[in-house]
N, C-alpha and C positions, 0 to 999 in steps of 0.2 A: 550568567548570560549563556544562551545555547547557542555551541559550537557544530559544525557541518563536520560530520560523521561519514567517511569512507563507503561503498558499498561496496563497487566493484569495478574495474578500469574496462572502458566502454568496450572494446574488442573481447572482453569477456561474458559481455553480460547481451546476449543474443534475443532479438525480437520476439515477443513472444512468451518472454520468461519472466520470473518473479526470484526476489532475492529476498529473504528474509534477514532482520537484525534489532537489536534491542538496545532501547538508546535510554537511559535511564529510569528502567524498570518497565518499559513501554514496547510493547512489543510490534515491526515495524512492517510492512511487506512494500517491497519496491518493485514497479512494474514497467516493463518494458514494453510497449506499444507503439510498434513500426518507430522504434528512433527517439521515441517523444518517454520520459518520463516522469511517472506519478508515484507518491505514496500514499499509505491508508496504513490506518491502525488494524493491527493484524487481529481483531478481536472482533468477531460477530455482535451486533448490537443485539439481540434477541436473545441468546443464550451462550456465548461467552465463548464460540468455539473458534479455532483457529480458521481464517480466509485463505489464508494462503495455498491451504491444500484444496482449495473449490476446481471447479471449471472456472479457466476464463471466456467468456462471449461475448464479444465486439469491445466494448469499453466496462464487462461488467463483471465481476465475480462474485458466483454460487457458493453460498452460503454448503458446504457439505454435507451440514447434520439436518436443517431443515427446509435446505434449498433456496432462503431470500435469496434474492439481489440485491448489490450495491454497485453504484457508480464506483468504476475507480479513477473518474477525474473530481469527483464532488465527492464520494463519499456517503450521497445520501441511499436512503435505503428504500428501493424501487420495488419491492414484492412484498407482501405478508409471509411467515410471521414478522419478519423484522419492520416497525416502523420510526425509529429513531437512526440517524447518521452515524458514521462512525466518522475520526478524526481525521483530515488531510494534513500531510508534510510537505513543506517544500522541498523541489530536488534539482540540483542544478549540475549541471558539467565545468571542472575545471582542471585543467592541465591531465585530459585522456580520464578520469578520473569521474565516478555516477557519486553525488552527496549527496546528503540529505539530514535535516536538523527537526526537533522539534524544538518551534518558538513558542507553542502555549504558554509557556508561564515566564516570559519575558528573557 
């Protein structure tokens, strides 16, 4: 059963910003947007390269090596090259505290 994994206690983790962590060989980016957060699998669907170091732009993060987009409330992949999705996590607040789990596989 997948268990809700720490990221970062909210006064720490500033609008704007992305937290990276790896939850069972999965590698995870968690993002901060105005207050609201989301996760996405840290892995470019096109060529395998880490998201997390991209641009963020309004709700979407630049692929760095060849520039797709991806939603990072959906995940899906909004520019060529990339046109497959990458994964969403959920992530929730409790006790001052940002979670987040992958439930894929039950």
């Amino acid at each position: 059963m997948a268990e809700w994994v720490a990221v970062a206690r909210v006064e720490d983790f500033s609008p704007g910003t992305v937290r990276t962590l790896e939850i069972e060989g999965t590698p995870i980016a968690v993002f901060n947007l105005n207050g609201r957060y989301y996760a996405i699998e840290d892995i470019c669907s096109h060529e395998a390269e880490t998201l997390s170091g991209g641009e963020v732009a309004g709700e979407e993060i630049i692929c760095p090596r060849h520039g797709a987009h991806f939603s990072i409330l959906t995940g899906a992949a909004r520019s060529p090259p990339a046109y497959e999705p990458v994964a969403t996590f959920p992530v929730r607040v409790e006790g001052g505290m940002v979670r987040v789990k992958d439930d894929r596989w039950g």
